[in-house]
NUDREN-360788 format. One line per field, with one value per residue (C-alpha): x, y, z; residue number from 1; residue in one letter; chain. Coordinates in nm, 2 decimals, padded with zeros to 4 digits. Layout:
X [X / ...]
Y [Y / ...]
Z [Z / ...]
num [NUM / ...]
residuo [A / ...]
cadena [A / ...]
END
This chain:
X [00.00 / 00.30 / 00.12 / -00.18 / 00.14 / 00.31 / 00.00 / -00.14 / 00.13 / 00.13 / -00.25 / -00.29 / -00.03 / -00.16 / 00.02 / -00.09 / -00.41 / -00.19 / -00.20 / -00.53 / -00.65 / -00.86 / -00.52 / -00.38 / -00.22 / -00.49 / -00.51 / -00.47 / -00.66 / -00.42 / -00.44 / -00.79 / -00.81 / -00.60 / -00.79 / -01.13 / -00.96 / -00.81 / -01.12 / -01.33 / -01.05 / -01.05 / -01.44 / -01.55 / -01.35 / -01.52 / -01.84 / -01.74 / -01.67 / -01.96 / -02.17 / -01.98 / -02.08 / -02.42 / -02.54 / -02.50 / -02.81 / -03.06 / -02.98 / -03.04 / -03.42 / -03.32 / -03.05 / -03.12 / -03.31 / -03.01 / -02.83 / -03.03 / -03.31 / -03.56 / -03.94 / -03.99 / -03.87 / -03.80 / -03.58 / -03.42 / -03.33 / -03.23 / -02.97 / -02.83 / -02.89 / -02.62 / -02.40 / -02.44 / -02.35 / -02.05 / -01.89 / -01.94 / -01.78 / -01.44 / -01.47 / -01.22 / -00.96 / -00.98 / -00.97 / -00.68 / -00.48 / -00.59 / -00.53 / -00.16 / -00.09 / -00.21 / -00.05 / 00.28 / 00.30 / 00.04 / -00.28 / -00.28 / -00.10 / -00.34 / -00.67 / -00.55 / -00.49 / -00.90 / -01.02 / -00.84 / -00.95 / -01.33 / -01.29 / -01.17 / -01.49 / -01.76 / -01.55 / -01.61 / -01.97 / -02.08 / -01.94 / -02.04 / -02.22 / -02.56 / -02.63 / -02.80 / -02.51 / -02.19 / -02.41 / -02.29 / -02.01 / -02.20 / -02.31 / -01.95 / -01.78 / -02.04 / -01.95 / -01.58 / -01.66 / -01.81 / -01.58 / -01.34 / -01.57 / -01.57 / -01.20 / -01.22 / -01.49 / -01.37 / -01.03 / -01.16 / -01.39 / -01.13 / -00.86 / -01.09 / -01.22 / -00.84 / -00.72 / -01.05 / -00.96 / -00.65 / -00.72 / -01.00 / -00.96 / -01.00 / -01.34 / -01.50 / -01.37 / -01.75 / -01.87 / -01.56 / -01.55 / -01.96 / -01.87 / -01.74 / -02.11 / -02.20 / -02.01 / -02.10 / -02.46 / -02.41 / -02.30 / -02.59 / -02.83 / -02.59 / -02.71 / -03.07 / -03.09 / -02.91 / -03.16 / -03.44 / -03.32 / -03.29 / -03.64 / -03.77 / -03.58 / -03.55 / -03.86 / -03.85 / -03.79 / -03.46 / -03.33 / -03.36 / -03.19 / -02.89 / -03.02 / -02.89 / -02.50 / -02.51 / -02.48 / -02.14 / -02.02 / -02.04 / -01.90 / -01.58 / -01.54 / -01.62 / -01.37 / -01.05 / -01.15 / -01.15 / -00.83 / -00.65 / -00.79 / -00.68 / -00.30 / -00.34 / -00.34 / -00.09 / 00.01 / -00.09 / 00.06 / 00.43 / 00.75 / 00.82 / 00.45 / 00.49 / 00.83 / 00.69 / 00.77 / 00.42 / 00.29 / -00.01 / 00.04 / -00.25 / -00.05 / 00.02 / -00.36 / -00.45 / -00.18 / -00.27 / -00.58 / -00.85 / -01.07 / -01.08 / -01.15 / -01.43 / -01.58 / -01.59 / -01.70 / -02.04 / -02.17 / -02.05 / -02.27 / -02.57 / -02.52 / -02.45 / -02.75 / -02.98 / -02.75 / -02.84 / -03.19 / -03.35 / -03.09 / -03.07 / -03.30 / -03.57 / -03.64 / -03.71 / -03.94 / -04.12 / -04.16 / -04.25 / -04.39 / -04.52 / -04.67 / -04.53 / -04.42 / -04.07 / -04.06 / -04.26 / -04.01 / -03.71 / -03.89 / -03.92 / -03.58 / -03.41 / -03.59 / -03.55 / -03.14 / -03.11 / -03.22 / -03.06 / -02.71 / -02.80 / -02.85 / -02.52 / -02.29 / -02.61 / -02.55 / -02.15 / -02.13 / -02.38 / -02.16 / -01.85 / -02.09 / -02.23 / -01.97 / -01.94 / -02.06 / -02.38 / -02.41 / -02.37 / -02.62 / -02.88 / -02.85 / -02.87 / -03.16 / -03.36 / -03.32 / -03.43 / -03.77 / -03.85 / -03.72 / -04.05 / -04.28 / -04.19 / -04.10 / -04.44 / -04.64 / -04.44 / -04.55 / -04.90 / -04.81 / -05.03 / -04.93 / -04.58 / -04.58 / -04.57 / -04.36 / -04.08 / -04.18 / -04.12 / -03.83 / -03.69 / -03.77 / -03.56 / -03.26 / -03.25 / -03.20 / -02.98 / -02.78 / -02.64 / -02.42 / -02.35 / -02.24 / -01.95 / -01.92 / -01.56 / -01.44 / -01.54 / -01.34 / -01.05 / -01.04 / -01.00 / -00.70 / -00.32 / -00.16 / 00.04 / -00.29 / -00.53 / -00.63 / -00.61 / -00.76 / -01.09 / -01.07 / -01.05 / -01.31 / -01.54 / -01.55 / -01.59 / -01.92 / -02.06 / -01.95 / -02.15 / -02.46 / -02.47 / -02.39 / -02.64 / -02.92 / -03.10 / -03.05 / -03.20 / -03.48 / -03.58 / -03.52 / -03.74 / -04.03 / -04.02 / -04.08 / -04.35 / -04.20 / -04.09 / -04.15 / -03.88 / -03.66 / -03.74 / -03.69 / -03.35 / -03.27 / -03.39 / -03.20 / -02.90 / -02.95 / -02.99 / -02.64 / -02.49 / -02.63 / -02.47 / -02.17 / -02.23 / -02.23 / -01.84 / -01.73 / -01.47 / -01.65 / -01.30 / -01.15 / -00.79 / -00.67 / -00.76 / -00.87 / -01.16 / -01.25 / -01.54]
Y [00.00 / 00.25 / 00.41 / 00.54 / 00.70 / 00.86 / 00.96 / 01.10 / 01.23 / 01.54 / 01.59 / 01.65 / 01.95 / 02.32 / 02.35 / 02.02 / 02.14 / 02.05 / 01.71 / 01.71 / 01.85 / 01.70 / 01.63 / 01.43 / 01.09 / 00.85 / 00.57 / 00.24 / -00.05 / -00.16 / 00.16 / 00.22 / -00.17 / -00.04 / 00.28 / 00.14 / -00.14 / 00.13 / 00.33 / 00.01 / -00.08 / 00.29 / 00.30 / -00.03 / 00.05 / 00.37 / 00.14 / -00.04 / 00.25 / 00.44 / 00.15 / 00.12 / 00.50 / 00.50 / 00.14 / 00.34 / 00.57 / 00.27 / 00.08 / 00.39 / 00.30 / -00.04 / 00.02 / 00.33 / 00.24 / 00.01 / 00.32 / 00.64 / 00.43 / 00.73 / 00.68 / 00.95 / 00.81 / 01.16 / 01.20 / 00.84 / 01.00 / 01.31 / 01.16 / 00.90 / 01.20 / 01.38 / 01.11 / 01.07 / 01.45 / 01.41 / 01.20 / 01.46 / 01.65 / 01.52 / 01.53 / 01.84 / 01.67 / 01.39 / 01.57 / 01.78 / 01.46 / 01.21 / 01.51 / 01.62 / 01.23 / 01.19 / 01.52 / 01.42 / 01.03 / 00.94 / 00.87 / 00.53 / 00.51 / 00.78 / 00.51 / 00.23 / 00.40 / 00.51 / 00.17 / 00.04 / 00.29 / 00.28 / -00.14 / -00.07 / 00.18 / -00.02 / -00.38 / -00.15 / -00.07 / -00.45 / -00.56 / -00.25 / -00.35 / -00.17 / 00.11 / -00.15 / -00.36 / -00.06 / 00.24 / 00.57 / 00.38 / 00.25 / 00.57 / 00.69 / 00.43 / 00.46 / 00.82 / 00.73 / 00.50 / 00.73 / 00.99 / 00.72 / 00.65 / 01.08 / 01.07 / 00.80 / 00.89 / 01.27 / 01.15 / 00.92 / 01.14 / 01.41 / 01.14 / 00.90 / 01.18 / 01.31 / 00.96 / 00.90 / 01.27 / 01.17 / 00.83 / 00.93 / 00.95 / 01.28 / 01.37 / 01.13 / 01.24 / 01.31 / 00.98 / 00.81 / 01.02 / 00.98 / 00.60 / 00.78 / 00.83 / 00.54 / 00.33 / 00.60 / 00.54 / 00.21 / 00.17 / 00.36 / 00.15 / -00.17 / -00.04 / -00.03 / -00.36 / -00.56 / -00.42 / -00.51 / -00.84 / -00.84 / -00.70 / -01.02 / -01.27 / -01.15 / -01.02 / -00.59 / -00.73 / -00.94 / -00.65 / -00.41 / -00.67 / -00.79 / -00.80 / -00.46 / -00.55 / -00.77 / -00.49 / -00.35 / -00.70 / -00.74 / -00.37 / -00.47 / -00.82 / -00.63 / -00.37 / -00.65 / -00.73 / -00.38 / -00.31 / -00.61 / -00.43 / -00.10 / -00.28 / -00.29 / 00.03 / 00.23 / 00.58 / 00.88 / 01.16 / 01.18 / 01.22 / 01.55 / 01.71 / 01.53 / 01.68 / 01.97 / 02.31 / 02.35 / 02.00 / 01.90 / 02.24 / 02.43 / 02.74 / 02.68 / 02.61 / 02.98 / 03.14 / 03.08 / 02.90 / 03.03 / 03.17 / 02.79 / 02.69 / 02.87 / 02.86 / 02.45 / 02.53 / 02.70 / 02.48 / 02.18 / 02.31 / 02.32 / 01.98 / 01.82 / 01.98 / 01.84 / 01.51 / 01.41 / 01.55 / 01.30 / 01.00 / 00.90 / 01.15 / 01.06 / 00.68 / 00.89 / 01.16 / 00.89 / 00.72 / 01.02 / 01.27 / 01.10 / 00.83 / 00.50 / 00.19 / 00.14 / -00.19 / 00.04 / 00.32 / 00.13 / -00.05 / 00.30 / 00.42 / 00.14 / 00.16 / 00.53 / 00.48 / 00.20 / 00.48 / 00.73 / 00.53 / 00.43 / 00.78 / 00.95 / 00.82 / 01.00 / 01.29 / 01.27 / 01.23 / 01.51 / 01.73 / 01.61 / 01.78 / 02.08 / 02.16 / 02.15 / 02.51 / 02.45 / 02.15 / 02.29 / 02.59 / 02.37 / 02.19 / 02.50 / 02.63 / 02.33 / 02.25 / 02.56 / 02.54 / 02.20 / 02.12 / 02.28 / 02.14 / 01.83 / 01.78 / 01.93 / 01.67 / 01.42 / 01.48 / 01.40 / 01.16 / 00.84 / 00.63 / 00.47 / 00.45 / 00.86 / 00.90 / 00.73 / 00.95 / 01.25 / 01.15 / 00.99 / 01.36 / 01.53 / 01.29 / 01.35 / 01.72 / 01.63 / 01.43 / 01.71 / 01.76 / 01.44 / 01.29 / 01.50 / 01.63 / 01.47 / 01.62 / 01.96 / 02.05 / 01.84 / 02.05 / 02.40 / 02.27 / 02.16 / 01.80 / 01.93 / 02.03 / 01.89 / 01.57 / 01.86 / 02.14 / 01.89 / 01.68 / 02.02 / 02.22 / 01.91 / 01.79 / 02.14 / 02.18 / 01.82 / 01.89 / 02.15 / 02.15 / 01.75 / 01.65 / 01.84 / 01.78 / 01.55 / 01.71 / 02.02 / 01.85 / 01.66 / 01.93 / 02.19 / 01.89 / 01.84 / 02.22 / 02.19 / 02.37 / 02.12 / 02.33 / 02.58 / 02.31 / 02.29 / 02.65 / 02.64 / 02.35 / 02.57 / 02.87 / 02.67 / 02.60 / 02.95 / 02.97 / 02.65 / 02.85 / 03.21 / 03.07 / 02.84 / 03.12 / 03.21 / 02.87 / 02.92 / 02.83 / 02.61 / 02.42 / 02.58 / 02.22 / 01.89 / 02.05 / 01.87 / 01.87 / 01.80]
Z [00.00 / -00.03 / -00.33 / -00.10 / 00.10 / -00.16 / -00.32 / -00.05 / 00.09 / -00.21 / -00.25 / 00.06 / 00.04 / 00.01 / -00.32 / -00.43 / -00.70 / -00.99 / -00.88 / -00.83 / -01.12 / -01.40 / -01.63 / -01.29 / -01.39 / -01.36 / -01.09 / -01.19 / -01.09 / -00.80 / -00.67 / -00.65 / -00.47 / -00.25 / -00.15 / -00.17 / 00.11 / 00.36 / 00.33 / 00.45 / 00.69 / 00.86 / 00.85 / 00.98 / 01.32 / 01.31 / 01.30 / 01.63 / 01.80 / 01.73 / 01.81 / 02.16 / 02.22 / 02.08 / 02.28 / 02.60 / 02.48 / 02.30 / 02.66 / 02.86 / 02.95 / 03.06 / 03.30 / 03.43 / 03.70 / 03.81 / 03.84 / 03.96 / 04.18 / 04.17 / 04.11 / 03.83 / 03.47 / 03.36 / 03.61 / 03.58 / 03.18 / 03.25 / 03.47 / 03.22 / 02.94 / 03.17 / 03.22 / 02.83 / 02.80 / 02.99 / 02.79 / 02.54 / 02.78 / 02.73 / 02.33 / 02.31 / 02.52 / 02.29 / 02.00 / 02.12 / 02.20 / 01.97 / 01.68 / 01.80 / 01.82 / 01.47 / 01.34 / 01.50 / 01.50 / 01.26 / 01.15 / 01.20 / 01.58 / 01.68 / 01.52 / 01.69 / 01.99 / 02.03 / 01.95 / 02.21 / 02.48 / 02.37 / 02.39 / 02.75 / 02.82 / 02.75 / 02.87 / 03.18 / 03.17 / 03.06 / 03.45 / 03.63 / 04.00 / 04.04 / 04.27 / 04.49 / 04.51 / 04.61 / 04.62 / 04.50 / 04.35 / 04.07 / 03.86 / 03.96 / 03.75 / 03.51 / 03.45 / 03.44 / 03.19 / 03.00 / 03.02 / 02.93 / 02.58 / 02.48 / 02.52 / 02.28 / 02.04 / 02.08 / 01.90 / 01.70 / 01.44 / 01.35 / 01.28 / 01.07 / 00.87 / 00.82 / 00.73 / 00.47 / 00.37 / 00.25 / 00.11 / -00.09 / -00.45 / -00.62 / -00.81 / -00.55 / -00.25 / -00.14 / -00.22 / -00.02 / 00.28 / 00.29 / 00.45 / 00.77 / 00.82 / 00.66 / 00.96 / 01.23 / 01.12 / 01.06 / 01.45 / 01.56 / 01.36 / 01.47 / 01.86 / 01.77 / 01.58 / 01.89 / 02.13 / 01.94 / 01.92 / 02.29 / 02.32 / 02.12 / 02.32 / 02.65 / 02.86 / 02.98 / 03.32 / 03.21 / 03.01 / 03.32 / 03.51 / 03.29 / 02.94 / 02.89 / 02.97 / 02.64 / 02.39 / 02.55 / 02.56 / 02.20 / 02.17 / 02.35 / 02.11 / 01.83 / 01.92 / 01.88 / 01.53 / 01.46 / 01.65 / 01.39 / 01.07 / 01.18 / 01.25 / 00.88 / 00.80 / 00.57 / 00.69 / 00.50 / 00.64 / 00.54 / 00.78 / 00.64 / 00.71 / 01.07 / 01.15 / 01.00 / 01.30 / 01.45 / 01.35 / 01.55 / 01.75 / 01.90 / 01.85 / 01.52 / 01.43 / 01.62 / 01.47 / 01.12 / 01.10 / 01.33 / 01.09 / 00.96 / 01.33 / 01.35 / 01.06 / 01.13 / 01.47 / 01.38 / 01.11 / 01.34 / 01.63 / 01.43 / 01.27 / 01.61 / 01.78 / 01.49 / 01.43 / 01.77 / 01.83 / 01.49 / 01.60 / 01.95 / 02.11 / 01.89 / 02.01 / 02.41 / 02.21 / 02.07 / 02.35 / 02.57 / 02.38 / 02.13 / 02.29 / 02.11 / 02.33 / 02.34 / 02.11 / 01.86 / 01.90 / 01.84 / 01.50 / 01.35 / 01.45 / 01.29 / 00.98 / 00.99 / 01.03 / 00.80 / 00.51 / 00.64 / 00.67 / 00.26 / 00.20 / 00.25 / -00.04 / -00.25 / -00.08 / -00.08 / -00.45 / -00.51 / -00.32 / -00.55 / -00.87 / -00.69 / -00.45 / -00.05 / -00.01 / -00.17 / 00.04 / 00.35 / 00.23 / 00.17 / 00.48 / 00.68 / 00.54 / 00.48 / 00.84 / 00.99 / 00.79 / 00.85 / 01.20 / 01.43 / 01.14 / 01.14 / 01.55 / 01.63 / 01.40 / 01.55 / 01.88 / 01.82 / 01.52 / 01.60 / 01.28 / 01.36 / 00.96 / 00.91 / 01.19 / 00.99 / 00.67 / 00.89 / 01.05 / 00.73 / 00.58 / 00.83 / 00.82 / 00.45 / 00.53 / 00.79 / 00.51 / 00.32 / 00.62 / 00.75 / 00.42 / 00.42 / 00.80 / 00.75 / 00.42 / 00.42 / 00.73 / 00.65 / 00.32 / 00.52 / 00.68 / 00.60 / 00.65 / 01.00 / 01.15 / 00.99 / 01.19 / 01.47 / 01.35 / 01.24 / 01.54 / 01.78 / 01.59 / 01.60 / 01.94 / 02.09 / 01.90 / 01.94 / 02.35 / 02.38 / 02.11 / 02.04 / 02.39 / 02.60 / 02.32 / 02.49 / 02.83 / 02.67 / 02.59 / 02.84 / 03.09 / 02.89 / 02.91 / 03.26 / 03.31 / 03.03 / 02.76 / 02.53 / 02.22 / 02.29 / 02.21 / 01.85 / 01.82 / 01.96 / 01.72 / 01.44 / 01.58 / 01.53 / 01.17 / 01.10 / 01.25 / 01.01 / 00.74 / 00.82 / 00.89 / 00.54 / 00.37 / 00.45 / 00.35 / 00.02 / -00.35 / -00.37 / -00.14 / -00.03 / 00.11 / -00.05 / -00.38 / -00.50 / -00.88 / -01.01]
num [1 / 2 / 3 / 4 / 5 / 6 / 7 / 8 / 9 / 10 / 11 / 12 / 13 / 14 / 15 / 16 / 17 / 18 / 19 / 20 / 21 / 22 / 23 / 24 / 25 / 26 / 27 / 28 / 29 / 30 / 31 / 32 / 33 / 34 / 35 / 36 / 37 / 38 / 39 / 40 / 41 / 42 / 43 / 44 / 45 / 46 / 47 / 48 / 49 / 50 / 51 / 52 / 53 / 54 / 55 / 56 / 57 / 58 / 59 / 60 / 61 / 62 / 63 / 64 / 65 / 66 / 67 / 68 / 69 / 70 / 71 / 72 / 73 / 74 / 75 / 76 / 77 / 78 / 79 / 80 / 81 / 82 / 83 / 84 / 85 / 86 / 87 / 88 / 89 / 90 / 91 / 92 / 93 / 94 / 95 / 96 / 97 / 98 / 99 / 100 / 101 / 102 / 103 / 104 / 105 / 106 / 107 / 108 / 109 / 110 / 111 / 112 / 113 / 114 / 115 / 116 / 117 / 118 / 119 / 120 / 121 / 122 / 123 / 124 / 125 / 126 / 127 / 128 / 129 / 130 / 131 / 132 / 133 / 134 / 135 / 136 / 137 / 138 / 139 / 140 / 141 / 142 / 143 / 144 / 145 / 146 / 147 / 148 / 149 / 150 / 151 / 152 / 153 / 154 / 155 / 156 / 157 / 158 / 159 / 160 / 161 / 162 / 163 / 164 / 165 / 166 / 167 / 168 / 169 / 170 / 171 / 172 / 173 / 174 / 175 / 176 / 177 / 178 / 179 / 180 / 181 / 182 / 183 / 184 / 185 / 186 / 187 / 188 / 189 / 190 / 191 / 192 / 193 / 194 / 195 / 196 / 197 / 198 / 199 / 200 / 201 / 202 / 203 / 204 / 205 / 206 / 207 / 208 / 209 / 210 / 211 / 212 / 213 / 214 / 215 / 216 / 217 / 218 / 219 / 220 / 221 / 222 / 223 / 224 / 225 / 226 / 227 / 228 / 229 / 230 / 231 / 232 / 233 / 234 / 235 / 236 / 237 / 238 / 239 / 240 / 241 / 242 / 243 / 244 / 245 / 246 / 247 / 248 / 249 / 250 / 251 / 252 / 253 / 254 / 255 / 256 / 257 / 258 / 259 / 260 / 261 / 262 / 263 / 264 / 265 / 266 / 267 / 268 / 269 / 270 / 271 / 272 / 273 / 274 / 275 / 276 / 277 / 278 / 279 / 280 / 281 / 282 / 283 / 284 / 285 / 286 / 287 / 288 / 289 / 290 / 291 / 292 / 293 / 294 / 295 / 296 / 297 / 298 / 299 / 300 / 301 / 302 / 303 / 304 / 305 / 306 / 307 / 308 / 309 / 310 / 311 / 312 / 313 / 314 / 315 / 316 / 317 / 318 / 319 / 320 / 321 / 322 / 323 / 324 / 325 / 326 / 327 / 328 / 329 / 330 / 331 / 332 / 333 / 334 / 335 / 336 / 337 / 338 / 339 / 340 / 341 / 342 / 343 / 344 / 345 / 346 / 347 / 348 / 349 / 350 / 351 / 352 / 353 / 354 / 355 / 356 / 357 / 358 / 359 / 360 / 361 / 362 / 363 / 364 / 365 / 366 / 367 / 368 / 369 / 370 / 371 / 372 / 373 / 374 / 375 / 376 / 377 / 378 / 379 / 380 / 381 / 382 / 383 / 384 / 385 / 386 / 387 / 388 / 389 / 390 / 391 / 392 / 393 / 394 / 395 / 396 / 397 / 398 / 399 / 400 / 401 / 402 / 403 / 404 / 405 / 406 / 407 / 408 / 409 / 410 / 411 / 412 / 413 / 414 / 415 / 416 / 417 / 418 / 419 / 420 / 421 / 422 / 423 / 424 / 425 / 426 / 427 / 428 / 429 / 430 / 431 / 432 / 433 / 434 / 435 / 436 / 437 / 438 / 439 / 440 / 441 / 442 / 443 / 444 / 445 / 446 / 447 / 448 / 449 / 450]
residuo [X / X / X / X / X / X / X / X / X / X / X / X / X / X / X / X / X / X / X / X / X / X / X / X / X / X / X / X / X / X / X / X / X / X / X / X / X / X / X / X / X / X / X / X / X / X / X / X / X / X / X / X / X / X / X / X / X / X / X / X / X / X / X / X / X / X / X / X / X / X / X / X / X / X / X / X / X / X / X / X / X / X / X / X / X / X / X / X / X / X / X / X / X / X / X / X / X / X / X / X / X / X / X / X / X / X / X / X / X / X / X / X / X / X / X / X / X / X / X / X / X / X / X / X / X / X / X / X / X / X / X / X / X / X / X / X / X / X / X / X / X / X / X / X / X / X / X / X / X / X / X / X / X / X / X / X / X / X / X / X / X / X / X / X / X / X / X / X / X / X / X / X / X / X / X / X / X / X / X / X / X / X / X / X / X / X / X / X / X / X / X / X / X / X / X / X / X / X / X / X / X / X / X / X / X / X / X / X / X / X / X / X / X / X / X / X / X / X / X / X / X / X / X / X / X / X / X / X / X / X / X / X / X / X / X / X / X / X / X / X / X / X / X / X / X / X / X / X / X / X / X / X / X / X / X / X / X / X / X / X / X / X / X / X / X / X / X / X / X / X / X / X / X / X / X / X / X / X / X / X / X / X / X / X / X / X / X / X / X / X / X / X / X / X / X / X / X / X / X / X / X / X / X / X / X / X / X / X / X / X / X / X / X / X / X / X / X / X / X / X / X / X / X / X / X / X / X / X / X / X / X / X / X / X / X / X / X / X / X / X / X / X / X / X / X / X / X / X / X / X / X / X / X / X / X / X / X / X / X / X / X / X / X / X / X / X / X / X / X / X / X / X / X / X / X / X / X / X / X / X / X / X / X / X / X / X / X / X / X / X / X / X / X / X / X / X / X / X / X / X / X / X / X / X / X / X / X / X / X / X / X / X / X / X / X / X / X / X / X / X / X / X / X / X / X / X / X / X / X / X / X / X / X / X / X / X / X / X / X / X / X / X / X / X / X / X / X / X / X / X]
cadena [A / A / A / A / A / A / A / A / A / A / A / A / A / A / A / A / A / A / A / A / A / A / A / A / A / A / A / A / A / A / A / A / A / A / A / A / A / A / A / A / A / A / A / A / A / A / A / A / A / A / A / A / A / A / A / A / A / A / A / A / A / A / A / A / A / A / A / A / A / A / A / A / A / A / A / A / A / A / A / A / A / A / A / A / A / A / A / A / A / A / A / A / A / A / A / A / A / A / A / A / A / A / A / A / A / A / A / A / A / A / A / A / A / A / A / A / A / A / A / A / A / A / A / A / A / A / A / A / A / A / A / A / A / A / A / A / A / A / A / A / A / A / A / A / A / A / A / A / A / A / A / A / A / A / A / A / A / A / A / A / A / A / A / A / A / A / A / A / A / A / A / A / A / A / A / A / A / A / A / A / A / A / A / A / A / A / A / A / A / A / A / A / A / A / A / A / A / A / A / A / A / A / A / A / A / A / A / A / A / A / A / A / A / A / A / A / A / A / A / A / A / A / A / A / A / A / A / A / A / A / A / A / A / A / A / A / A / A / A / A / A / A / A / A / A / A / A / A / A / A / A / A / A / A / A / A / A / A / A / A / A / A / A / A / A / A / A / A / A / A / A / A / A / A / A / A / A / A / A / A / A / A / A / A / A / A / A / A / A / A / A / A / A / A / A / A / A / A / A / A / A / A / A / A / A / A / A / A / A / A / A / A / A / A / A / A / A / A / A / A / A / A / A / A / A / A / A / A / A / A / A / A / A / A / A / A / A / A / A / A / A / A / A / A / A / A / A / A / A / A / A / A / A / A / A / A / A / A / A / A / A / A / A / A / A / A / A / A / A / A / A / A / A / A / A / A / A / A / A / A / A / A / A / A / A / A / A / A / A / A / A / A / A / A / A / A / A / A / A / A / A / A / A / A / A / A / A / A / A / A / A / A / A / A / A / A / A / A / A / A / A / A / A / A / A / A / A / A / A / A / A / A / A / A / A / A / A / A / A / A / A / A / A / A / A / A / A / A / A / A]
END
C-alpha cells in the first residue's frame, strides 16, 4: 500500500491542485483496490466505536433504573442524558490529544490508539455492579466510563475523517469520505438492531436486570476485530509534514488557522444539535412525547437509520458535482424550515408508519451535512494540522450543542416547555447556514475537482 502513502502524501499539500486537477495521472486498478480497502479498513473501526458510544443511549431505559433508583422516569433519563452529555464533555480533550498524536506520529498510531481505549470503556460498563449492590459507586464508574468513551470517540472522528480525507480518490472524494457516516450510522443502527433483538428474546424485566450488559459485551469483542484491521493500515501523512515546526500544535492552528477553526466550529454546532436531536433523542421523544411503546419506537428508528445510513454516499457524490458550499447551504436552510414542522407533527403523530416518513424527511436534510461532515473540514485545513484542526473544531461543537441535546430537551419537558426546544434547534440551523455562507466556492486544502 505504499502508493496510498506517496500519493497522499502530495494531495494532501496546500500546493498540491496540480495534482489534483482533471489532467492528474490517472489511478490504476491496484491503486484504486487499494484505497477502496483502507477506506473500509478505517471505516469499519469507526463502525465499532460508534456502536460502543451509541449502545449506552438505545440501553439507557433499561438500565437506568439500576443506576439512579428514583421513582420519576423523567428523572431516571435526564440523569443517564447527563452522564451521556459528559462523555461529550471530554470530546475536546480527545480531540486535542488524539489530533496532535495523529498530526505528530500518525494517523494510523493515533486510530488504533481510540479503539483500544473505547474497547476498555464499554469492557467497563458491561461488569459494572448496580447502585443497589456498592451504592454511590456505581453511577460513579459509570461516569468514568463514560468519560473514558468521549476521550475516545472525541479522537476518534477528526482522525478517521483526516485519514478518509486523505485516502479518498480525487473527483469522488465526497462519495468516499460519505462511508465515515455510513459506519457511524451504521454503528448507531448496529445499537438499535441488537436491542431489538434483545427486546424479542428476553422479557423488559430481564433487560432491566442484565439484558442490557449484552450490547457492550459485543461492543468490546467487536472492538479487537476492529483493532487487527486497523493494525493494517498504511500511513498517509508523510514524515516531512509530521516533522513539520508547528505540526499538531494548538498554536500553530491559532496562529494561522482560526478563521478555519471557526468557521468548522459553527456549522459543526448546528449539525450536532440536529444530528443528535433525529438519532438518538428521537427513540425517548417517541416514547415520551409522542406516545409510542418502546418496542414500537425502536422498530421505527431502525428503519429510519437504515435509510438514512443508505443515503449518504447520495449525498457525498452530489456534493462532489455541486460543490461542499452548496451543500452545506442547503443543509442550513432546509433545516431551519422544517425542523419545528416536522418535530411538532411528531408529537402527536399516531401512525408509527408517518412518523418514519417524517423523521426519514428530516434525516434526508440532515444528510447534506453528514455525508461529508468529514471532508469539508479536512479541506480547510493543511496535512500538519489537519487531523487537529478537524478533530478540535469538532469535538468542541458536538460537546456543547450535540452532547447536552437530549439534556436540553428533556429538561425543557419536565418544566412543560418542550416546544422551545425545537426553536433552539432551528435557531442553530440559522447559524450553520450564516456561517455556510463564509465557506470558500473552492477548497484551499484537498482541492476537489469535479
Amino acid at each position: 500500500m505504499t502508493a496510498i502513502a506517496s500519493a497522499t502524501a502530495g494531495a494532501s499539500s496546500p500546493d498540491a491542485t496540480s495534482a489534483n486537477a482533471p489532467n492528474a495521472t490517472p489511478y490504476t486498478f491496484e491503486e484504486k483496490r487499494k484505497r477502496i480497502f483502507a477506506i473500509f479498513a478505517a471505516s469499519s473501526g469507526n463502525l465499532v466505536e460508534w456502536f460502543d458510544f451509541y449502545v449506552y443511549a438505545f440501553c439507557a431505559i433499561y438500565f437506568a433504573p439500576s443506576f439512579f433508583p428514583k421513582s420519576d422516569p423523567t428523572v431516571q433519563l435526564l440523569n443517564t442524558a447527563g452522564v451521556f452529555a459528559a462523555g461529550f464533555l471530554m470530546r475536546p480533550i480527545g480531540g486535542w490529544l488524539f489530533g496532535r498524536l495523529a498530526d505528530r506520529k500518525g494517523r494510523k498510531t493515533s486510530m488504533v490508539t481510540s479503539v483500544v481505549m473505547m474497547c476498555v470503556g464499554s469492557l467497563v460498563i458491561a461488569c459494572l455492579p448496580t447502585y443497589a449492590q456498592i451504592g454511590a459507586w456505581a453511577p460513579a464508574l459509570l461516569l468514568a466510563a463514560r468519560l473514558l468513551q468521549g476521550l475516545s470517540v472525541g479522537g476518534e472522528y477528526g482522525t478517521t475523517a483526516t485519514y478518509m480525507s486523505e485516502v479518498a480518490m480525487r473527483g469522488q472524494r465526497g462519495f468516499f469520505s460519505s462511508f465515515q457516516y455510513v459506519t457511524l450510522i451504521g454503528g448507531q443502527l448496529l445499537a438499535v438492531v441488537v436491542v431489538v433483538v434483545l427486546q424479542q428474546v428476553l422479557d423488559e424485566a430481564e433487560l432491566k436486570s442484565w439484558g442490557w450488559r449484552i450490547p457492550f459485551v459485543i461492543g468490546a469483542i467487536a472492538a479487537v476485530v476492529a483493532l487487527m484491521l486497523r493494525r493494517t493500515l498504511t500511513e498517509t501523512a508523510s514524515t516531512q509534514t509530521r516533522a513539520a515546526k508547528g505540526a499538531g500544535s494548538v498554536a500553530e492552528l491559532f496562529k494561522h488557522h482560526k478563521r478555519a477553526f471557526f468557521v468548522v466550529l459553527g456549522y459543526t454546532a448546528g449539525g450536532s444539535l440536529i444530528f443528535y436531536t433525529f438519532t438518538t433523542y428521537m427513540q425517548k421523544y417517541l416514547v415520551n412525547s409522542a406516545g409510542m411503546s418502546i418496542k414500537t419506537a425502536s422498530n421505527v428508528m431502525t428503519a429510519c437509520l437504515f435509510i438514512y445510513m443508505c443515503m449518504q454516499p447520495l449525498f457525498g457524490a452530489l456534493s462532489d458535482r455541486i460543490g461542499r458550499r452548496s451543500n452545506m447551504l442547503l443543509f442550513g436552510a432546509l433545516g431551519a424550515l422544517m425542523t419545528v414542522p416536522v418535530l411538532s407533527n411528531l408529537q402527536s403523530v399516531g401512525s408509527p408508519l408517518m412518523a418514519g416518513v417524517l423523521i426519514t424527511l428530516a434525516l434526508a436534510v440532515v444528510s447534506f451535512y453528514t455525508s461529508i461532515s468529514g471532508i469539508v473540514k479536512a479541506e480547510m485545513f493543511p496535512p500538519e494540522v489537519r487531523a487537529l484542526g478537524v478533530g478540535l473544531s469538532y469535538a468542541v461543537g458536538n460537546a456543547i450543542f450535540g452532547g447536552s441535546a437530549e439534556y436540553v430537551a428533556l429538561g425543557l419537558k419536565s418544566i412543560g416547555h418542550e416546544s422551545y426546544f425545537y426553536w433552539y434547534v432551528t435557531a442553530m440551523m440559522g447559524v450553520a447556514f450564516m456561517v455556510s455562507l463564509l465557506l470558500p466556492k473552492q477548497a484551499s486544502y484537498l482541492h476537489h475537482d469535479k
